[in-house]
C-alpha positions in Angstrom: 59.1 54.1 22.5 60.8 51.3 24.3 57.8 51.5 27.0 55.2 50.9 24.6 57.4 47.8 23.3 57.6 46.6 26.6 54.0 47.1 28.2 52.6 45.5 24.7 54.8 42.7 25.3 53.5 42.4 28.8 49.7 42.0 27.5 50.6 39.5 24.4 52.7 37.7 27.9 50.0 37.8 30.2 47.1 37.1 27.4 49.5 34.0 26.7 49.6 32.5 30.3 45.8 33.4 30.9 44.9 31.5 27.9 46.7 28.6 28.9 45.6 28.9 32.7 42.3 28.6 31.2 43.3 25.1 28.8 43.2 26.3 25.3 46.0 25.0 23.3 45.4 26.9 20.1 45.8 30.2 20.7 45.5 33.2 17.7 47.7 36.6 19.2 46.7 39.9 17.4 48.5 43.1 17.6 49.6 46.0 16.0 53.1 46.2 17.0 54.9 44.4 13.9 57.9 45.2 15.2 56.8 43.0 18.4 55.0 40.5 16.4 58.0 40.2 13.6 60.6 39.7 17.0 58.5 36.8 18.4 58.0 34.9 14.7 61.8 35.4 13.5 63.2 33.9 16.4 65.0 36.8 17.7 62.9 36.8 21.1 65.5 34.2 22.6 67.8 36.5 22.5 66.0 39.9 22.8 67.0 43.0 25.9 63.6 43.0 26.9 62.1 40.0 29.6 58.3 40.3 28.9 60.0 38.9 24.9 62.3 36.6 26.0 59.3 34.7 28.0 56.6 35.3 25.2 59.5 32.5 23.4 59.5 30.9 26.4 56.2 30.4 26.7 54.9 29.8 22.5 57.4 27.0 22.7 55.4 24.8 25.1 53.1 22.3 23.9 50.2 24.4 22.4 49.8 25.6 19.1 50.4 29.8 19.2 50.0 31.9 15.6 51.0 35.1 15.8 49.6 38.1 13.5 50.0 41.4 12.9 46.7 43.7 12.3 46.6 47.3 11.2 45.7 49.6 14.0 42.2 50.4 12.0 41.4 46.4 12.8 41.5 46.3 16.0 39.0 48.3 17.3 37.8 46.6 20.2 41.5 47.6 22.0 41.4 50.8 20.4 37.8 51.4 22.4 39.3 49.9 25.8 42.0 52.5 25.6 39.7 55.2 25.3 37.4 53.8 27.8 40.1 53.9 30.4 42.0 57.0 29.3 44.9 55.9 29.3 44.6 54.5 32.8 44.5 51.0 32.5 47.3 48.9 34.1 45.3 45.9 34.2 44.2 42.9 32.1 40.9 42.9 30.8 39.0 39.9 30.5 35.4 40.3 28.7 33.7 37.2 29.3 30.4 38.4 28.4 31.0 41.8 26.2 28.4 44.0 25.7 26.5 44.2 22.3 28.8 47.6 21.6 31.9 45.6 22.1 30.4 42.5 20.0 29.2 44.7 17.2 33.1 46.4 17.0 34.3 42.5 17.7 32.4 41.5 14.3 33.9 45.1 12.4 37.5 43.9 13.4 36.4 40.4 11.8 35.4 41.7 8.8 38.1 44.2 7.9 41.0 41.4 9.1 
């Protein structure tokens, strides 16, 4: 269980420095770990065990506007399809610039049910 916690915490950390590599200073995080999400809002990521936490604080407290949400696992179906895509293989962030229309039409789903 504590691997899961930790490689999700990786992707909300690496999603968070890509985002600001890339100049957005609003950023809306999704996931489906409420434990994860519920650390990071509560302000007990300063002082969390895990690294990939203690620099998701690090990094929501620079000048940039960060919301962090929690979404049932049922709305988030675009990750949900990745997963499966990769079978359990991926290691790697994934960055759709232009998804296809199976991936905007699942996009639009997790919209709607959120």
């Amino acid at each position: 269980m504590a691997d899961i916690f930790q490689i999700e915490a990786r992707a909300i950390l690496e999603g968070l420095k890509l985002a600001w590599m890339r100049g957005f200073r609003q950023v809306e995080v999704e996931s489906d770990n409420a434990l994860l999400i519920d650390s990071i809002r509560n302000g007990f990521a300063a002082n969390s065990n895990t690294v990939e936490v203690q620099l998701i604080h690090e990094w929501c407290n620079r000048d940039w506007q960060v919301k962090l949400r929690h979404v049932l696992r049922e709305s988030n179906k675009v990750a949900d399809c990745l997963e499966k895509m990769a079978g359990g293989r991926m290691n790697q962030l994934v960055v759709l610039v232009d998804p296809s229309s199976h991936v905007r039409k699942l996009l639009e789903e997790d919209i709607d049910s959120s």
